[in-house]
C-alpha positions in Angstrom: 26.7 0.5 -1.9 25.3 3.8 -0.4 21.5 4.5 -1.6 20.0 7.9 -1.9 17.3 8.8 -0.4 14.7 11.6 -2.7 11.8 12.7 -1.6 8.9 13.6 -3.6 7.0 17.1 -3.1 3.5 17.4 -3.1 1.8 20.6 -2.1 4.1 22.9 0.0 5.9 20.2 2.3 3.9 16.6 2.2 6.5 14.5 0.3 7.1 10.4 -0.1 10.1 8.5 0.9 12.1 5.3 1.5 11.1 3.7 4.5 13.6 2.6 7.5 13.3 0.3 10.0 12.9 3.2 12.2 9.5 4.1 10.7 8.3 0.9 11.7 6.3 2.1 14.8 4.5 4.9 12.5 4.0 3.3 9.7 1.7 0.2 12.2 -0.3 3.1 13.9 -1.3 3.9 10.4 -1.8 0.2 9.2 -3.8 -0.5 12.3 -5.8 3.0 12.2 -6.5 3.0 8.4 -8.1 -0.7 8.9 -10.0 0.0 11.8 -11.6 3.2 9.7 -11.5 1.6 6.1 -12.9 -1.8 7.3 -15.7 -0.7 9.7 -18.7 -2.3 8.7 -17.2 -5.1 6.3 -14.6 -7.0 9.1 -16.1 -8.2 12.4 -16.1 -5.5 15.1 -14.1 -7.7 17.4 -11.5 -8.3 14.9 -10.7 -4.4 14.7 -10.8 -3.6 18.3 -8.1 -6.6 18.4 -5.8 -5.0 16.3 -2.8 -4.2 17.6 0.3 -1.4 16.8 2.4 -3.6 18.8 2.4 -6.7 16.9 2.4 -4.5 13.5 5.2 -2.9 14.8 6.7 -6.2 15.1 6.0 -6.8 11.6 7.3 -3.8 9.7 10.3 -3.4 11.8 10.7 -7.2 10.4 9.9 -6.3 7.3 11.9 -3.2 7.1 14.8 -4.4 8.2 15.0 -7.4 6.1 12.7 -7.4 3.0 11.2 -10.5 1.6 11.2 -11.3 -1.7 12.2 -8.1 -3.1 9.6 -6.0 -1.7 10.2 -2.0 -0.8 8.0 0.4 1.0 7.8 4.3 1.0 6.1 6.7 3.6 4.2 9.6 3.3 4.6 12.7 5.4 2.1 15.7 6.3 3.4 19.3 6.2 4.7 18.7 9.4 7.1 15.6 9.3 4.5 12.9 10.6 4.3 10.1 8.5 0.3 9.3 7.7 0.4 6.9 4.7 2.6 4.1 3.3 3.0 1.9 0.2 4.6 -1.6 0.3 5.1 -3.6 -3.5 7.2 -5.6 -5.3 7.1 -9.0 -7.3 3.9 -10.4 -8.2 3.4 -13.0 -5.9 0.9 -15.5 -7.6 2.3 -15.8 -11.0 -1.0 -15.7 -12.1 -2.6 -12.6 -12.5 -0.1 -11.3 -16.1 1.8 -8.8 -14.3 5.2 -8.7 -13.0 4.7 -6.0 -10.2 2.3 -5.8 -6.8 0.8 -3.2 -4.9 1.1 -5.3 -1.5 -0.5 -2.6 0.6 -1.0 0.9 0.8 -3.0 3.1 3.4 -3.3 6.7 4.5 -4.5 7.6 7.7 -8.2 9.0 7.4 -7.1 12.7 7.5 -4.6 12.7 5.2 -6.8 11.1 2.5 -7.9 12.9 -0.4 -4.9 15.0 -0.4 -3.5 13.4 -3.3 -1.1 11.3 -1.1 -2.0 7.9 -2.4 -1.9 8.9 -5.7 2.1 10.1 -5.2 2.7 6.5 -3.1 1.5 4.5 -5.9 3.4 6.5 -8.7 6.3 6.3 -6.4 5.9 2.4 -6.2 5.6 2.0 -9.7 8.8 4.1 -10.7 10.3 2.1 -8.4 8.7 -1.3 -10.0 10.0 0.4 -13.1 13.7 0.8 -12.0 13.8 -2.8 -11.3 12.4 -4.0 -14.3 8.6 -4.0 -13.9 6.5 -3.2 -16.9 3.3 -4.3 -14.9 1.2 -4.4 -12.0 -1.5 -5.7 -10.1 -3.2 -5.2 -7.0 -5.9 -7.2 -4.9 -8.5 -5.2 -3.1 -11.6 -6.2 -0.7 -15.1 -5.6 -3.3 -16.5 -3.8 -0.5 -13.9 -1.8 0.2 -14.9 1.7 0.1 -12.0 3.3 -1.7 -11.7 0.8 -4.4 -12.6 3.4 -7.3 -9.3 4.7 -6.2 -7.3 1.9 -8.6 -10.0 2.9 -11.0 -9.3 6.6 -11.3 -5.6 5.3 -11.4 -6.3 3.5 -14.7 -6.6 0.1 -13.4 -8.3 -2.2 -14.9 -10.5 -5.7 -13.1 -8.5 -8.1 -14.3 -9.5 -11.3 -11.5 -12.1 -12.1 -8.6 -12.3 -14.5 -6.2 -13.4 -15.4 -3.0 -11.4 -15.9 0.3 -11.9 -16.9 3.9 -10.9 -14.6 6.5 -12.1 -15.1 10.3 -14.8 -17.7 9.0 -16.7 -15.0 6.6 -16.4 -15.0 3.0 -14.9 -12.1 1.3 -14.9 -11.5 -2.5 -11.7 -9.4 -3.6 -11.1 -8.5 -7.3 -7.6 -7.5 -9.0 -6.7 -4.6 -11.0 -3.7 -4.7 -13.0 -1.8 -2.0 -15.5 -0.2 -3.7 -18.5 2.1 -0.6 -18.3 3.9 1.2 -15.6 5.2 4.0 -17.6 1.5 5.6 -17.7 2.0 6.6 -14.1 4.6 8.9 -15.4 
């Protein structure tokens, strides 16, 4: 079975697309990057400096290569082909938060936010949700992240908190969920 690969246009050339396995080494520098901007301030200081492209790399070319669970991810590109942003989904994973779809992740490198780029990654991810029979999704996002408004202006709404554990801190992260995909449209 032969799948098409569309790209979406946003402003003269930025666009969205299907991620390969060959994107693997971009689409880490961004993951690692966006966290090490993003998460200044909230994660421990030696935890970001210990991030690693590498190992990411390792990790998305994994990932890419051989999906789990039913999971896609698209890229973003800038004006000049370089990719600056990504959005990974799929099935909800918990089975508890009324929703049948996920935002797993999605990140933009710091220059190439507020340039309406994660706004056309989750609309992509959700028409793609849609295609496979999603009517719903959810996302889980760190309270003191700073872009969290961003699901808000989206038309999420807080649907769950709770607390979690990471590197012996507590962090509180809350959920937003739309009942229906169709209003990214």
């Amino acid at each position: 079975m032969k799948t098409m690969v569309r790209s979406w246009n946003v402003g003269r050339k930025d666009r969205v697309r299907a991620a390969v396995v060959s994107d693997a080494h971009a689409i880490a520098r961004v993951h690692v990057e966006s966290w090490k901007t993003t998460y200044a301030g909230i994660f421990p200081e030696a935890l970001l400096n210990d991030l690693s492209i590498e190992k990411r790399e390792q990790f998305w070319a994994e990932e890419l290569g051989k999906p789990r669970g039913g999971s896609v991810t698209f890229v973003a590109l800038d004006d000049s082909g370089e990719i600056v942003g990504f959005v990974s989904g799929g099935p909800e994973r918990t089975g508890e938060l009324g929703c049948d779809g996920e935002l797993y992740a999605i990140y933009l490198l710091e220059r190439a936010q507020r340039r309406s780029l994660g706004t056309l990654l989750a609309k992509r991810l959700a028409r793609e949700l849609i295609s496979r029979g999603s009517e719903s999704m959810a996302v889980w996002v760190l309270a003191e992240n700073p872009f969290r408004n961003f699901y808000e202006a989206l038309g999420g709404k807080l649907i769950r908190e709770q607390t979690i554990e990471r590197w012996g801190q507590e962090f509180i992260e809350v959920a937003y969920g739309w009942n229906d995909l169709a209003a990214f449209e």
